[in-house]
C-alpha positions in Angstrom: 4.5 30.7 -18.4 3.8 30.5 -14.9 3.8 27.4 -13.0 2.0 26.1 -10.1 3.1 23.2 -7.8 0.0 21.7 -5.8 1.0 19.2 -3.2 -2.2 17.6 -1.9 -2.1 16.8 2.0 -5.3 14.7 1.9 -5.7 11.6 4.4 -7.9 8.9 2.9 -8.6 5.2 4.3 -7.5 2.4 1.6 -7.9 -0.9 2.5 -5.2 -4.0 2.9 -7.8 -6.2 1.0 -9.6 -5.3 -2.4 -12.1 -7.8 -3.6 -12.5 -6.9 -7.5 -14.4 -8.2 -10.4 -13.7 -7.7 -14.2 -15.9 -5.3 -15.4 -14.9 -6.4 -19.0 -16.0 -10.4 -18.4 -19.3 -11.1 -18.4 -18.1 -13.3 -15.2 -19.1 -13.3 -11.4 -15.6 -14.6 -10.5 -14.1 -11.8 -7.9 -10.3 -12.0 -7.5 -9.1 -10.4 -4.2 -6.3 -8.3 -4.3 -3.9 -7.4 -0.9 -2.0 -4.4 -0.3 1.8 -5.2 -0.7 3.5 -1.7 -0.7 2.5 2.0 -0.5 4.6 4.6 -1.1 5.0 7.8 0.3 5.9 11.5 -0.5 7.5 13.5 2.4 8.3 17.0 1.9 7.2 20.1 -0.4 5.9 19.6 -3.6 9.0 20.9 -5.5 10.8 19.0 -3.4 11.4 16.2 -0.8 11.7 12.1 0.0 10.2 8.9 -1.1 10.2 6.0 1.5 7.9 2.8 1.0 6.2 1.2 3.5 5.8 -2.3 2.2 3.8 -5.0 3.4 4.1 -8.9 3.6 2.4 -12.0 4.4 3.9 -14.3 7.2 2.9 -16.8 9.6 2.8 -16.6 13.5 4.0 -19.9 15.4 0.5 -20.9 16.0 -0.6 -21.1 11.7 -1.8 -17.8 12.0 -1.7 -15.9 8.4 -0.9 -12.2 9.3 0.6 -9.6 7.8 3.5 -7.9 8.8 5.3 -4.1 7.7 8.7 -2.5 7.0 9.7 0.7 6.0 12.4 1.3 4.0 14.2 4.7 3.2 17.2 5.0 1.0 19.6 2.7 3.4 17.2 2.4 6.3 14.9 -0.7 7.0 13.0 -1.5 9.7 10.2 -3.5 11.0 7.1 -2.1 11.4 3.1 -2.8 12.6 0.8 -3.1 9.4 -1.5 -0.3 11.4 1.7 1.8 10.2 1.6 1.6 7.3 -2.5 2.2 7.3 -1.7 5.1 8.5 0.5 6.7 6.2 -0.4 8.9 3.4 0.4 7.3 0.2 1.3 9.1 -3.3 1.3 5.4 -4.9 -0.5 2.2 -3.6 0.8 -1.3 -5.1 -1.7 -4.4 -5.2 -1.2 -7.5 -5.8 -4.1 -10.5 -6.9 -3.9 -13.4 -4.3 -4.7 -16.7 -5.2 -7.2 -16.8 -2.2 -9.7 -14.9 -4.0 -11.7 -16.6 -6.4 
């Protein structure tokens, strides 16, 4: 049988917070969840790379919540802006619920 490889090289906008409800409640309680790590394919789609670009919560010196990027390859870390990692083109986006959102 033949076999066809599709890699899709399609930019979409996803955003750093998701405000969600449970469909399967019968509940107005929303939960807001924040982008923590997005990972990303580089190469051919028979082959290639996965890095992450991960994201995390931390505080400036003046109380200021923010958030703040790395991205990490095999051995390689290093800090990055959170526009960054918005601008990458993930294969697999990780969420996770904050207590914030309620």
């Amino acid at each position: 049988p033949l076999r066809v490889l599709l890699s899709l090289d399609v930019f979409y906008v996803f955003p750093v917070a998701l405000p969600l409800s449970n469909p399967s409640r019968r509940s107005s309680q929303r939960y807001l969840y924040t982008l923590r790590a997005a990972v990303v394919h580089i190469g051919h789609s028979s082959s290639g790379h996965y890095v992450t670009y991960r994201c995390r919560p931390s505080t400036t010196e003046s109380g200021r919540q923010q958030q703040e990027g790395f991205y990490t390859s095999d051995h390689h870390v290093k800090r990055i802006s959170l526009s960054a990692v918005l601008a990458s083109n993930p294969y697999l986006l990780f969420y996770e619920r904050t207590p914030s959102g309620g």
